[in-house]
C-alpha positions as CSV (number, residue, x, y, z in Angstrom):
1,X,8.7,31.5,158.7
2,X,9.6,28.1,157.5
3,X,7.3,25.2,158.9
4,X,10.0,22.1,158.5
5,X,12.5,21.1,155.4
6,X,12.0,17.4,154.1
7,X,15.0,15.7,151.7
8,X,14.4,12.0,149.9
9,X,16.7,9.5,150.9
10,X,17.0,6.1,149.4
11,X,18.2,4.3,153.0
12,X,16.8,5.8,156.3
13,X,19.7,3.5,158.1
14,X,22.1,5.5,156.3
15,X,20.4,8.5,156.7
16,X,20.2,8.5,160.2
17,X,23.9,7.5,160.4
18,X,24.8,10.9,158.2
19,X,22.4,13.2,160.2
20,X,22.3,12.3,164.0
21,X,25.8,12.8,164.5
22,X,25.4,16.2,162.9
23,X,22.1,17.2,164.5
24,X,23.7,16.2,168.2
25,X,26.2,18.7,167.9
26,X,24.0,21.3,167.1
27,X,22.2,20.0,169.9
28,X,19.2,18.8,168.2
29,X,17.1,15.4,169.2
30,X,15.4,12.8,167.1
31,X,12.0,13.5,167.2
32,X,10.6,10.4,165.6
33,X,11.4,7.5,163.5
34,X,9.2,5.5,161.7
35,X,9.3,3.2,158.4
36,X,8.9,6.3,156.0
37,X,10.8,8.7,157.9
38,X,13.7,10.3,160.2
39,X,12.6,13.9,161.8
40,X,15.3,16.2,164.4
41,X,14.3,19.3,166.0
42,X,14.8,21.3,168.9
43,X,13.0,19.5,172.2
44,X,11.0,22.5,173.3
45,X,9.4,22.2,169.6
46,X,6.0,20.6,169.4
47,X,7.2,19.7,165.6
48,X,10.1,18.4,163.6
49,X,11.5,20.8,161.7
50,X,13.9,18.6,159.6
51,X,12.9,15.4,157.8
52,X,14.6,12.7,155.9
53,X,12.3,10.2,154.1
54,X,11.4,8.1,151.8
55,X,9.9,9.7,148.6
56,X,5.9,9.5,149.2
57,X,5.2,8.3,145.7
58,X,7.8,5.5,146.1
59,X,9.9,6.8,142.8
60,X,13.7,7.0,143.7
61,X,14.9,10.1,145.6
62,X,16.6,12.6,143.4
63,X,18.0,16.5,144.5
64,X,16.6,19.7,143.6
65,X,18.9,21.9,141.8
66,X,19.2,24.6,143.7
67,X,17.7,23.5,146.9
68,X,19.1,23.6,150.3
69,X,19.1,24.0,153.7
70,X,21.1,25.8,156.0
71,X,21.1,25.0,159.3
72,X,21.8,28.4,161.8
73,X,24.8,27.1,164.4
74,X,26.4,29.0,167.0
75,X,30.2,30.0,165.1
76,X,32.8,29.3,163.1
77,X,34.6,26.4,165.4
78,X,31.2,24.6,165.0
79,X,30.7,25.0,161.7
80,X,34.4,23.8,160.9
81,X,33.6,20.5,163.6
82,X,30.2,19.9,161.1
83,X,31.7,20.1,158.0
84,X,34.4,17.5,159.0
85,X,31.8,15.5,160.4
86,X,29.9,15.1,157.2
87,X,32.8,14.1,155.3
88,X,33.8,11.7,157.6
89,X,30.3,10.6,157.5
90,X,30.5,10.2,153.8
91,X,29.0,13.5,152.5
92,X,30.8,15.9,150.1
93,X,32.7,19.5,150.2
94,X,30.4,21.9,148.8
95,X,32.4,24.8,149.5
96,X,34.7,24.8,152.7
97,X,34.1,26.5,155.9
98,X,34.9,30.2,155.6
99,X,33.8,33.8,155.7
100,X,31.3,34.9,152.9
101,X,31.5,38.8,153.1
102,X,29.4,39.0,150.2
103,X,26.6,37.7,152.4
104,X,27.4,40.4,155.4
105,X,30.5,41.4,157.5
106,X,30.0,38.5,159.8
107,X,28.8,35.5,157.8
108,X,30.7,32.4,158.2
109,X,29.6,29.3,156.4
110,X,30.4,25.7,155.1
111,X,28.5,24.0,152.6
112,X,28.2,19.9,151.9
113,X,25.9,17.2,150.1
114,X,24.7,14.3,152.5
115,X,25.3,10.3,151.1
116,X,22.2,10.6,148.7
117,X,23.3,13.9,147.2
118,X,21.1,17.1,149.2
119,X,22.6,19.4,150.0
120,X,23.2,21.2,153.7
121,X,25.0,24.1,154.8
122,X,26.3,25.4,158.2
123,X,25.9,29.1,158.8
124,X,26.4,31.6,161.4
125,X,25.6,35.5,160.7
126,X,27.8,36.8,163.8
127,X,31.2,35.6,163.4
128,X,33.5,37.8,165.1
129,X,36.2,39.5,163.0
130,X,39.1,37.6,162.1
131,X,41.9,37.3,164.5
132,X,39.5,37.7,167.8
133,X,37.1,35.6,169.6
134,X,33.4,35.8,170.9
């Protein structure tokens, strides 16, 4: 359903160092680089399907309110690894990792903002029930 998500950033250097380390634990690749922009997706994609660049009209980058993207992971333990990851990075807490039953019995999520304020979340819909694993 959704072609690719594209954020503004004001420094694709700093970009790249927020988002690859995230993207290579969910196992995504770079796709391409240029001066404009950063794109990840999955290899066997013949398209990116997230991009980080430079705002086409060259104003400054600024967030939506309201607008995000989650990315889909494989479970809780990697959710918990990413959310670490983007505040070692440099990002910000959003909401920690944890079940969200108001979204359905087994959604786990944790939600963040990258370095130039857009923000991300990690979700999984299958989470096994507390105190047992998958």
């Amino acid at each position: 359903m959704i072609g690719y998500t594209m954020v503004g950033v004001r420094d694709l250097d700093r970009a790249a160092r927020f988002y690859d380390p995230l993207f290579e634990v969910m196992g995504i690749a770079r796709q391409f680089t240029d001066e404009e922009a950063l794109a990840w997706g999955h290899a066997d994609e013949t398209t990116a399907r997230f991009i980080a660049c430079l705002p086409f009209d060259g104003a400054e980058a600024s967030v939506g309110n309201g607008t995000m993207t989650a990315f889909l992971v494989d479970g809780p333990e990697t959710i918990d690894r990413l959310h670490a990851l983007v505040l070692e990075n440099g990002g910000s807490d959003e909401g920690a990792p944890g079940r969200r039953p108001r979204y359905g019995e087994g959604f786990y999520g944790a939600y963040a903002r990258d370095r130039d304020g857009n923000k991300i979340a990690f979700v999984c819909y299958d989470a096994p029930p507390e105190g047992t694993s998958k």
